[in-house]
DOKE-65726 format. One line per 8 residues: number of its first residue (from 1); for each residue x, y, z of C-alpha. Coordinates in nm, 3 decimals, always signed. Last residue first. Example, Ala and Ser with C-alpha at 12.3 -4.5 7.8 and 13.67 -1.06 7.14 Angstrom:
2
2> +1.367:-0.106:+0.714 | +1.230:-0.450:+0.780
! end
This chain:
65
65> -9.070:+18.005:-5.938 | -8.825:+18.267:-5.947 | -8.540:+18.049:-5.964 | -8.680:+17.893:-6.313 | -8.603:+18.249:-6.442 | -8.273:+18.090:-6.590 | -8.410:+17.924:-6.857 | -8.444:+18.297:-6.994
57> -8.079:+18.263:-7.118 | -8.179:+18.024:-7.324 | -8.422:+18.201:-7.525 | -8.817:+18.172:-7.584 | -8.792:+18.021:-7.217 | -9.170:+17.978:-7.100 | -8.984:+17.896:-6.749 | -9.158:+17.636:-6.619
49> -9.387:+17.557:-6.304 | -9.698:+17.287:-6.321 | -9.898:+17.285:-6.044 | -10.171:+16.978:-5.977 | -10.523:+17.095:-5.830 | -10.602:+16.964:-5.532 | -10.827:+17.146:-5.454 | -10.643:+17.227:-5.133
41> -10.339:+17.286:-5.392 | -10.557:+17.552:-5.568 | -10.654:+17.744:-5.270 | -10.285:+17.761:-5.197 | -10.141:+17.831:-5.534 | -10.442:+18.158:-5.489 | -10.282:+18.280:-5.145 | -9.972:+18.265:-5.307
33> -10.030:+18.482:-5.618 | -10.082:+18.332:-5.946 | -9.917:+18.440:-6.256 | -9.909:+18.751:-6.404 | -9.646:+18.701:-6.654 | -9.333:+18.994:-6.649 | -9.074:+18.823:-6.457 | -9.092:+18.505:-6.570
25> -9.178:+18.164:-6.355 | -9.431:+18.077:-6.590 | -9.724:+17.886:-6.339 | -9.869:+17.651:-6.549 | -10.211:+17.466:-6.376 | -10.225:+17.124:-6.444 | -10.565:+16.919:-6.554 | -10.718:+16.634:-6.401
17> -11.025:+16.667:-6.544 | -11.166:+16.667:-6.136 | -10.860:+16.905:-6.033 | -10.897:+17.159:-6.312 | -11.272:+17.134:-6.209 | -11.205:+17.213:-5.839 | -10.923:+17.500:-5.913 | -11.174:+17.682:-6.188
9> -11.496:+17.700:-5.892 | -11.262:+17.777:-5.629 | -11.153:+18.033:-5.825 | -11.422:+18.160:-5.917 | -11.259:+18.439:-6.171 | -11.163:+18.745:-6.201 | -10.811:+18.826:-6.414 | -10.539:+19.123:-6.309
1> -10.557:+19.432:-6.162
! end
């Protein structure tokens, strides 16, 4: 379940062009796991966390991030 990918390989060249990662904070996305925000951070890979809020009352799923 879920997307393949090198990782390590997508973490190092979001870090080198400087690009963020989103992470949605909603229930129902398939964002990354733990073990994968870590790999990324020793990249150094920059994190960004929202809520993709459609609604206002889905601002509130900023918790789960």
């Amino acid at each position: 379940l879920g997307l393949r990918a090198d990782w390590t390989r997508v973490f190092a060249e979001a870090a080198k062009l400087d690009k963020a990662l989103e992470i949605d904070c909603y229930p129902d996305r398939q964002d990354l796991n733990v073990s994968l925000l870590k790999l990324a951070r020793a990249a150094g890979t920059r994190i960004s966390l929202g809520t993709d809020a459609h609604h206002p009352w889905q601002l509130e799923f900023i918790h789960l991030g």
